[in-house]
VEXLO-357939 format. One record per residue (C-alpha): residue in three letters; residue number from 1; x, y, z. Coordinates in steps of 0.001 Angstrom, whole numbers. Example, Ala and Ser with C-alpha at 12.3 -4.5 7.8 and 13.67 -1.06 7.14 Angstrom:
2
aa,i,xx,yy,zz
ALA,1,12300,-4500,7800 .
SER,2,13670,-1060,7140 .
This chain:
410
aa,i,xx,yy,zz
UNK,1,-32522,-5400,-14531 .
UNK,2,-36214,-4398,-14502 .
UNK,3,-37046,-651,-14425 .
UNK,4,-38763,-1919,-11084 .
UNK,5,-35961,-1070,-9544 .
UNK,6,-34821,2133,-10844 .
UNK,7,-34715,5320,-9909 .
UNK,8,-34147,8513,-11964 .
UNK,9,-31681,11305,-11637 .
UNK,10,-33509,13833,-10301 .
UNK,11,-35015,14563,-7167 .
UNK,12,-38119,12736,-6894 .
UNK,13,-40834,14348,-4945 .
UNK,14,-41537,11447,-1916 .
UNK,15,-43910,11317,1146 .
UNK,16,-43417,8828,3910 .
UNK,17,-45602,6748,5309 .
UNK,18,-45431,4985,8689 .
UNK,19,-47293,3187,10955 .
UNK,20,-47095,2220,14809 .
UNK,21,-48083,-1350,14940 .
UNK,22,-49499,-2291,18362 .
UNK,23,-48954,-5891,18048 .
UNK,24,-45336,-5625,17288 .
UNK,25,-45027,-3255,20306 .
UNK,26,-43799,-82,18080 .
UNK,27,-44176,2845,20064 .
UNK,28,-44988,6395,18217 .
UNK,29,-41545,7334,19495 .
UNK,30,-39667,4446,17406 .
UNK,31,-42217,4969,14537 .
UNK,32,-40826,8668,14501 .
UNK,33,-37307,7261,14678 .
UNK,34,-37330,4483,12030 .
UNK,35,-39173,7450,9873 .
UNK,36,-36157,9832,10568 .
UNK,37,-33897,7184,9311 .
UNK,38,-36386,6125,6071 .
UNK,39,-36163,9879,5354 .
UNK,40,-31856,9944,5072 .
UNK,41,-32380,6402,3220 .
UNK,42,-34711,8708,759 .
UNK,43,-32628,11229,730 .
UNK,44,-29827,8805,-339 .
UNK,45,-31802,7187,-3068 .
UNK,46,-32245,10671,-4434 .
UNK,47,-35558,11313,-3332 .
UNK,48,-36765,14881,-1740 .
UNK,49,-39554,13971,1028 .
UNK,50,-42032,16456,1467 .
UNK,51,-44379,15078,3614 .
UNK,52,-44748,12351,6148 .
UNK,53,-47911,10359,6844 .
UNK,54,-48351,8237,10433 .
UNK,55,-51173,5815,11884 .
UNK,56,-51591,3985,14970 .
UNK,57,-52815,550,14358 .
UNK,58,-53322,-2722,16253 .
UNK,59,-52302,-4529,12896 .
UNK,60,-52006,-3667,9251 .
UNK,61,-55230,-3559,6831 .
UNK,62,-54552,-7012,4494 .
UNK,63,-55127,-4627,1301 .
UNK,64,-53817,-1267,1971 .
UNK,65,-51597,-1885,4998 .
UNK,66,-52833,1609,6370 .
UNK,67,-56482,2362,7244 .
UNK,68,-58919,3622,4268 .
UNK,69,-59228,7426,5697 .
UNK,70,-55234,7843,6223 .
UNK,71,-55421,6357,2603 .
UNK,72,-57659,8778,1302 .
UNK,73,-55749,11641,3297 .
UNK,74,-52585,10269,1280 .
UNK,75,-54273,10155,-2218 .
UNK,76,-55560,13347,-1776 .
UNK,77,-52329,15314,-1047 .
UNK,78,-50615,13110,-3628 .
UNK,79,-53271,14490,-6100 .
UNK,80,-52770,17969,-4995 .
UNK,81,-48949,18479,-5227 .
UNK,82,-47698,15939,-7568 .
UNK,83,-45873,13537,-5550 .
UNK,84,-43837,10798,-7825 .
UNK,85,-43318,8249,-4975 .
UNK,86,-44827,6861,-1699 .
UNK,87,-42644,4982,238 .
UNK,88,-43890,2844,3436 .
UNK,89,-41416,2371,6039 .
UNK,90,-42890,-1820,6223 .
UNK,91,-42651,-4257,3847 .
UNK,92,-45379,-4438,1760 .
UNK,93,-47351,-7544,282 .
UNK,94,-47328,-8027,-3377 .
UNK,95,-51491,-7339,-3151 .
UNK,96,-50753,-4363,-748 .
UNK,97,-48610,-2576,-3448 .
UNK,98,-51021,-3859,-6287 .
UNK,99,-53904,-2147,-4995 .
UNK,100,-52331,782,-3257 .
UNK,101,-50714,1866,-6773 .
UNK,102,-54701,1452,-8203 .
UNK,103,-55860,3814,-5550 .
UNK,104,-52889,6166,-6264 .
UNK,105,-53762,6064,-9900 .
UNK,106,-50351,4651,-11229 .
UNK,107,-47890,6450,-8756 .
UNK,108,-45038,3969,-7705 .
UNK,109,-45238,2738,-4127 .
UNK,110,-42329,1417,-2269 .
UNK,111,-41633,202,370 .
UNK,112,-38488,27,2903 .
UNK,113,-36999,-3329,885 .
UNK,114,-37729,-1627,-1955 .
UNK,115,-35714,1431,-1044 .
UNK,116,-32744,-238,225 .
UNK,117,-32003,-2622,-3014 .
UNK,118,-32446,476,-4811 .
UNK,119,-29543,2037,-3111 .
UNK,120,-27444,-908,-2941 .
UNK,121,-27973,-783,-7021 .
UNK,122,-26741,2789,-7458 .
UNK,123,-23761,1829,-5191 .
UNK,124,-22387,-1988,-6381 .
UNK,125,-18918,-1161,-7878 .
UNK,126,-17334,-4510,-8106 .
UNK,127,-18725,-7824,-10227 .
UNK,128,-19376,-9427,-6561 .
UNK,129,-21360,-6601,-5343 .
UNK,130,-23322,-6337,-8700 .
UNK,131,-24284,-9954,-8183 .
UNK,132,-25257,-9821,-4984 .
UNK,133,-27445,-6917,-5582 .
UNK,134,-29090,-8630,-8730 .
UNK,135,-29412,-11610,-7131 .
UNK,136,-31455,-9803,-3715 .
UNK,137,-33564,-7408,-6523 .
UNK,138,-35107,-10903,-7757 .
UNK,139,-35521,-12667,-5046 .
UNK,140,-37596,-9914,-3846 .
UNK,141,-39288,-9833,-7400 .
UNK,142,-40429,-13370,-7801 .
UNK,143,-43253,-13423,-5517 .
UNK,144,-44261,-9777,-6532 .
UNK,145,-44664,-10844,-10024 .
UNK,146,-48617,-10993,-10206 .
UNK,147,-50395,-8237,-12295 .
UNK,148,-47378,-7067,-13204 .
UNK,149,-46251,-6463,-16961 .
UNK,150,-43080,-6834,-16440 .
UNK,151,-41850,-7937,-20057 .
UNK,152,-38440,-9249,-18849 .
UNK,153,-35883,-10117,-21595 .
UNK,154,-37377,-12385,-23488 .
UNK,155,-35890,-15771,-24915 .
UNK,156,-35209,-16299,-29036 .
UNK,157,-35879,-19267,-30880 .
UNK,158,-38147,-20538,-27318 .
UNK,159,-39069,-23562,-29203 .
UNK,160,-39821,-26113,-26745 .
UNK,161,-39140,-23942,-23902 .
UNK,162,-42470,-22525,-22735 .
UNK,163,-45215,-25301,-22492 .
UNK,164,-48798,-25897,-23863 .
UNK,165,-50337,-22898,-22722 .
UNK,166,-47977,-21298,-20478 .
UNK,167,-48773,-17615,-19764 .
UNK,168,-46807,-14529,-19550 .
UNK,169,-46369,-14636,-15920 .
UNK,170,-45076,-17744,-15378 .
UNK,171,-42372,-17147,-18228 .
UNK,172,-41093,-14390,-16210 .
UNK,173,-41433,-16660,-13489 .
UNK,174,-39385,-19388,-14866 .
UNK,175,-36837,-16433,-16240 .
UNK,176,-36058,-14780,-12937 .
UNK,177,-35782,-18427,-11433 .
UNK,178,-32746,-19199,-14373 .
UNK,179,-31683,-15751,-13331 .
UNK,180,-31395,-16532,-9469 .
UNK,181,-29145,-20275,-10751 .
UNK,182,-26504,-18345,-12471 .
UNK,183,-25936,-15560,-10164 .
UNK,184,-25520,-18137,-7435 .
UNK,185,-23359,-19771,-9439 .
UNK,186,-21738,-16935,-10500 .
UNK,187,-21351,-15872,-6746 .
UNK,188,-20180,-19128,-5677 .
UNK,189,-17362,-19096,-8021 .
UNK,190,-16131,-15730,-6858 .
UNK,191,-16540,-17159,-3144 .
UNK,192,-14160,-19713,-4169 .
UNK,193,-11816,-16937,-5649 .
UNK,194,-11842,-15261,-2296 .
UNK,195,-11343,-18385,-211 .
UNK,196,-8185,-18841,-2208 .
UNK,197,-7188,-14731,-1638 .
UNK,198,-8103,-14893,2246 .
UNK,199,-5332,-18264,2341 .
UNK,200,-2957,-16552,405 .
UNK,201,-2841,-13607,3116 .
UNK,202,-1486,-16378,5344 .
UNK,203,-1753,-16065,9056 .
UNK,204,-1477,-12538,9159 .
UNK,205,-4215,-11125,12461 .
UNK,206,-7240,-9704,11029 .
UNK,207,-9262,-7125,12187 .
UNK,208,-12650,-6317,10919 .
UNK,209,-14688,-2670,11009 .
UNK,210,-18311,-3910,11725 .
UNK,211,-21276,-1193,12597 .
UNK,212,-23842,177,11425 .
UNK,213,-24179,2199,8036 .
UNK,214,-22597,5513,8432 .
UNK,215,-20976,5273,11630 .
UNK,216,-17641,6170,10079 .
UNK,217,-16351,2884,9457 .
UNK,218,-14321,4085,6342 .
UNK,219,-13382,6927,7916 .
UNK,220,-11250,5136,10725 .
UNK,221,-10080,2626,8078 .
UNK,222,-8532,5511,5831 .
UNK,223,-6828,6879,9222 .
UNK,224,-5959,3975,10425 .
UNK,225,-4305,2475,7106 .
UNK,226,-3345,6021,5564 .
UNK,227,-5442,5263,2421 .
UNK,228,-8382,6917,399 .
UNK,229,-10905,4564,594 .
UNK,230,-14603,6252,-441 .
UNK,231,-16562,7880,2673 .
UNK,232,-19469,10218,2300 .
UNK,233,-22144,10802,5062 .
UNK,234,-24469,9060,3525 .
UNK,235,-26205,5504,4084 .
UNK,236,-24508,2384,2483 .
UNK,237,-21626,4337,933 .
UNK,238,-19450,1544,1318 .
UNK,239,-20945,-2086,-5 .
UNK,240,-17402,-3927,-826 .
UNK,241,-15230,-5065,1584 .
UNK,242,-11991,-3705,1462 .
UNK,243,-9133,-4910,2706 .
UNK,244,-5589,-3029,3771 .
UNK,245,-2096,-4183,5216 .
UNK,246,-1196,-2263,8043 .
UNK,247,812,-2543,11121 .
UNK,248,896,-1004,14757 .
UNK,249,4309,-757,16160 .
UNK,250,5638,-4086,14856 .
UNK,251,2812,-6181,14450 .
UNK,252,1588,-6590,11153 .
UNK,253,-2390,-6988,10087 .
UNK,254,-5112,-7108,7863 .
UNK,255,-7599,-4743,8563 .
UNK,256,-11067,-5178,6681 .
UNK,257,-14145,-2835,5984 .
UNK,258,-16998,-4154,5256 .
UNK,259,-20851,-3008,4528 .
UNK,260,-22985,-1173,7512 .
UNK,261,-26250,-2627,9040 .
UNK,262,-29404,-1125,9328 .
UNK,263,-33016,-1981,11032 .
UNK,264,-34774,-4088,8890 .
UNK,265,-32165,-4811,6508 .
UNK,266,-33982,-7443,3909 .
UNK,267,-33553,-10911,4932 .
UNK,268,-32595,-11119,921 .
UNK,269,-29309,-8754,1557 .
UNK,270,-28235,-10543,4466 .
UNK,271,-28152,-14069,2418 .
UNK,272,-26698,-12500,-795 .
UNK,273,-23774,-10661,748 .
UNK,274,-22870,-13573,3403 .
UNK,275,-19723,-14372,1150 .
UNK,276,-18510,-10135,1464 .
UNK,277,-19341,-10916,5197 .
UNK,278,-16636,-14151,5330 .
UNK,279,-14053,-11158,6006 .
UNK,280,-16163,-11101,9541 .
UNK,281,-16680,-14182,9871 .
UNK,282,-12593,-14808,9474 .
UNK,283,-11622,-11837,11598 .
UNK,284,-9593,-12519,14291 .
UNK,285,-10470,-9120,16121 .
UNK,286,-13945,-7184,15526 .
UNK,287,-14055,-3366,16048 .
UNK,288,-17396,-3000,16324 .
UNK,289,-17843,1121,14926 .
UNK,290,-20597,2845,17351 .
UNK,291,-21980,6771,16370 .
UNK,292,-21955,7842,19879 .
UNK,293,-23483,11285,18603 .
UNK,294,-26520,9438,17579 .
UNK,295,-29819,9404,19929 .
UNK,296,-30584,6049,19106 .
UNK,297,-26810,4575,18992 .
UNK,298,-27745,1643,21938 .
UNK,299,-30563,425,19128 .
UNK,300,-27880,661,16558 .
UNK,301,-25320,-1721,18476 .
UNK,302,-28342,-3739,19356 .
UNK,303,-29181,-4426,15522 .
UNK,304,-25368,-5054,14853 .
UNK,305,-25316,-7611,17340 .
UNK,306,-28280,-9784,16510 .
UNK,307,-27124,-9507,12664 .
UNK,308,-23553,-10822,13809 .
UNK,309,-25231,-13982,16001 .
UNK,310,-26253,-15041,12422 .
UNK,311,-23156,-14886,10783 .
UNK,312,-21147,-16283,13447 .
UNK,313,-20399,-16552,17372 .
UNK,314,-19835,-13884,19741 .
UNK,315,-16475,-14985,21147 .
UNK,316,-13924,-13278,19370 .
UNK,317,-12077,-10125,21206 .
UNK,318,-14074,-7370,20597 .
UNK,319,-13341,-3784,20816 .
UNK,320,-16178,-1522,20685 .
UNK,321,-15629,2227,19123 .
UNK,322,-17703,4789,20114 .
UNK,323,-16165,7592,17728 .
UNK,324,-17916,10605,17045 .
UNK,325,-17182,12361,20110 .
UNK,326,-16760,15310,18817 .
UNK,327,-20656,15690,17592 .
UNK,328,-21960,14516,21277 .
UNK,329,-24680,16767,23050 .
UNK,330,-26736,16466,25983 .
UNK,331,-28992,18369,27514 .
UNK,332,-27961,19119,30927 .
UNK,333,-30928,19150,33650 .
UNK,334,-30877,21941,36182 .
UNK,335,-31059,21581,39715 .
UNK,336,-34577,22572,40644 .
UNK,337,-35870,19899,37388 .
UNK,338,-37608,17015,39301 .
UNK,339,-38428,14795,36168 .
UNK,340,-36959,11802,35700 .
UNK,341,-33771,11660,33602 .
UNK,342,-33815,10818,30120 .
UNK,343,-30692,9577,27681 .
UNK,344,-30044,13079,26525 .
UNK,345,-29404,14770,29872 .
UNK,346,-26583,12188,30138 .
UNK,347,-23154,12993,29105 .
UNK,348,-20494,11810,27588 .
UNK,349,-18527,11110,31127 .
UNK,350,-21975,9137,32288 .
UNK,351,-22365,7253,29423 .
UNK,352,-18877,6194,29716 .
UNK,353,-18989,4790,33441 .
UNK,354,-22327,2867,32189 .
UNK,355,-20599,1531,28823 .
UNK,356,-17674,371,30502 .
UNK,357,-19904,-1446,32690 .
UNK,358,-21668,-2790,30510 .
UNK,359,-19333,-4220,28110 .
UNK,360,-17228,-7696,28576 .
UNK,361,-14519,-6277,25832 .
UNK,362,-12221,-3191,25240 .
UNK,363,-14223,-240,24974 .
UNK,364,-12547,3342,23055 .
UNK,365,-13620,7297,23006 .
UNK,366,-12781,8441,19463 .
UNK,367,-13133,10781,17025 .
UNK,368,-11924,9396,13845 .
UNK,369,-12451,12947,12132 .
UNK,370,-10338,14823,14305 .
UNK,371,-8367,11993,15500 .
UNK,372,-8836,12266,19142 .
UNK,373,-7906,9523,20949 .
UNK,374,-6511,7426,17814 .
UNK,375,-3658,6544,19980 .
UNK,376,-5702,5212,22561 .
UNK,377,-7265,2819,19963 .
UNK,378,-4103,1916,18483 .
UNK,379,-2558,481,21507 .
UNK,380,-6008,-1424,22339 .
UNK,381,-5548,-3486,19196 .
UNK,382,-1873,-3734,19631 .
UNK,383,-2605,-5429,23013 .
UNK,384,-4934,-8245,21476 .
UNK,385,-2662,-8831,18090 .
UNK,386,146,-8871,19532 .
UNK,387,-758,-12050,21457 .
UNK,388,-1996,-13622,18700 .
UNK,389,532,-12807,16682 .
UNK,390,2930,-14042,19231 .
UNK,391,505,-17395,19367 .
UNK,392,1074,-18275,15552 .
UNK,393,4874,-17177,15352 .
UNK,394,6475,-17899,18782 .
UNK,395,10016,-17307,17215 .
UNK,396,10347,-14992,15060 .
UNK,397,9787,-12041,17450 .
UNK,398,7180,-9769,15147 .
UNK,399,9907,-9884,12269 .
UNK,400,7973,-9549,9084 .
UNK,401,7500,-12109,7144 .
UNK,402,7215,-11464,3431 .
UNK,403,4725,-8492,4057 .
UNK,404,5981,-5675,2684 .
UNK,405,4541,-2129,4740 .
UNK,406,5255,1900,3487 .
UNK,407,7180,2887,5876 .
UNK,408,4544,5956,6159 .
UNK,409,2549,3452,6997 .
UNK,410,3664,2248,9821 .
């Protein structure tokens, strides 16, 4: 993989940059937001932000993205304390990173993309989530090519191979392109490998964790199946799905965890991991994982839905978790404050009664890390499997059936 995409050990001194579009109706306040979140996805890469730049704009500048004094306000604190690494909190054009890099005299520029293949690099484990990672990194590479020396791995005894005249760009081209055909081949033939895993499983009710990244997906999934599956609080730490037997009372299931959405989460990432996403897609029951501690959390279940509608259709049962109950605050408003109410003078009680309004599904108060409320949760997804359990296997009366469950477990 190029060194594009890498990033080094140590902290890397990063500044921010962000900017509230007008014409894509981003208020200062979201700006601020999406920057609080590009700052933990920094943090996660590895990089130590120091300072954060922001501009109001009706649209980006077509060569710099931001306006030429912000970018001279940038170049001269990057000049003054050494900063490694600029990262934008938009996607950038391959021209808009060309000539920002020539203002910044050489210093890499990122951008959100950028950032987020990066850490879905450092975290790929398995051979599926390597490849899907690869495959993303250069199909966000191919049109960025231009003016870059990239000096990609080059092919022995080319006879033949390049053409009369055929520069070095358009080798690179025509390398990343073979690239993208075998890890798409290579992907497709682990698809089929899971296809024939998912059908050996049987008719077994599956339940899938969906949410955003570090909601504490994994966290319920290792208290819910009694196993040790990686959680840290830190963005994308899981990328594979993983997939555990368990059973409530005597109903057996599958219960799947699978990678956390974000805002803007490259439309690359979203094609390449569609095959890790079949587990979803399958799922006879979503738990759909909410941070209930988080300010924004209604954007966050927002973003989770409208990535779902593409994968598949929003008519399976659907239990949604707000866990994290034990890291809720509000603000409470005093009796003589006349200004209107805002979401954090509402709590947790309030934003029950509205939530349970508002949903058409199952709705659950948790705290996966102290386990409050666990019980609660259990019985909700007894409830739905056990009908559908009951729907495949009228006669056997929740026997099992050749699936074998630790008795801890259960």
């Amino acid at each position: 993989m190029s060194e594009y995409f890498y990033t080094k050990k140590e902290a890397e001194k990063a500044i921010l940059v962000g900017v509230a579009l007008q014409s894509e109706n981003i208020s200062y306040d979201m700006m601020c937001e999406y920057l609080d979140e590009l700052a933990f996805l920094a943090e996660t890469a590895g990089a130590e932000t120091v300072k954060i730049f922001t501009q109001n704009l009706d649209k980006p500048v077509t060569a710099t993205f931001v306006g030429k004094g912000k970018l001279e306000e940038i170049k001269t604190y990057v000049e003054d304390n050494d900063i490694d690494l600029i990262i934008f909190d938009d996607e950038l054009s391959p021209t808009q990173i060309r000539n920002l890099e020539r203002e910044l005299k050489g210093r890499k520029v990122l951008d959100r993309t950028n950032l987020i293949l990066d850490i879905f690099a450092k975290r790929a484990r398995t051979a599926e989530a390597k490849a899907q990672v690869e495959l993303a990194q250069y199909q966000y590479l191919l049109p960025r090519l231009t003016g870059m020396w990239t000096h990609l791995e080059r092919q022995k005894g080319g006879i033949g191979l390049r053409g009369p005249g055929e520069s070095e760009i358009e080798t690179d081209r025509r390398i990343i392109r073979d690239k993208i055909t075998r890890l798409k081949e290579q992907l497709a033939k682990i698809d089929k490998q899971m296809v024939t895993q998912r059908k050996n499983r049987g008719k077994l009710v599956r339940v899938a964790l969906v949410g955003y990244t570090n909601v504490g997906k994994s966290t319920l999934m290792n208290l819910l199946s009694k196993s040790e599956v990686f959680a840290e609080n830190k963005l994308f730490a899981t990328l594979d799905t993983t997939v555990r037997k368990i059973a409530i009372k005597n109903v057996p299931l599958l219960l799947a965890d699978t990678v956390g959405f974000i805002r803007k989460l490259p439309h690359h990432l979203v094609e390449s991991f569609k095959s890790t996403l079949d587990e979803v897609r399958e799922a006879d029951v979503i738990l759909h994982v909410v941070d209930i501690s988080h300010p924004q959390f209604e954007d966050q279940i927002r973003v989770v839905n409208e990535t779902l509608g593409e994968l598949m259709d929003n008519s399976k049962p659907t239990i949604t978790v707000f866990n994290k109950i034990d890291a809720f605050t509000y603000t409470k408003k005093e009796e003589d404050d006349l200004t209107p109410i805002e979401r954090k003078n509402y709590s947790l009680e309030d934003l029950k009664q509205m939530w349970m309004s508002k949903q058409e599904g199952e709705t659950v108060y948790i705290s996966a890390k102290s386990k409050e409320n666990i019980e609660e949760l259990k019985e909700k997804i007894y409830d739905i499997a056990k009908d559908i359990h009951s729907a495949r296997f009228p006669f056997n009366d929740f026997l099992y059936r050749d699936f074998e469950i630790d008795e801890e477990t259960k």
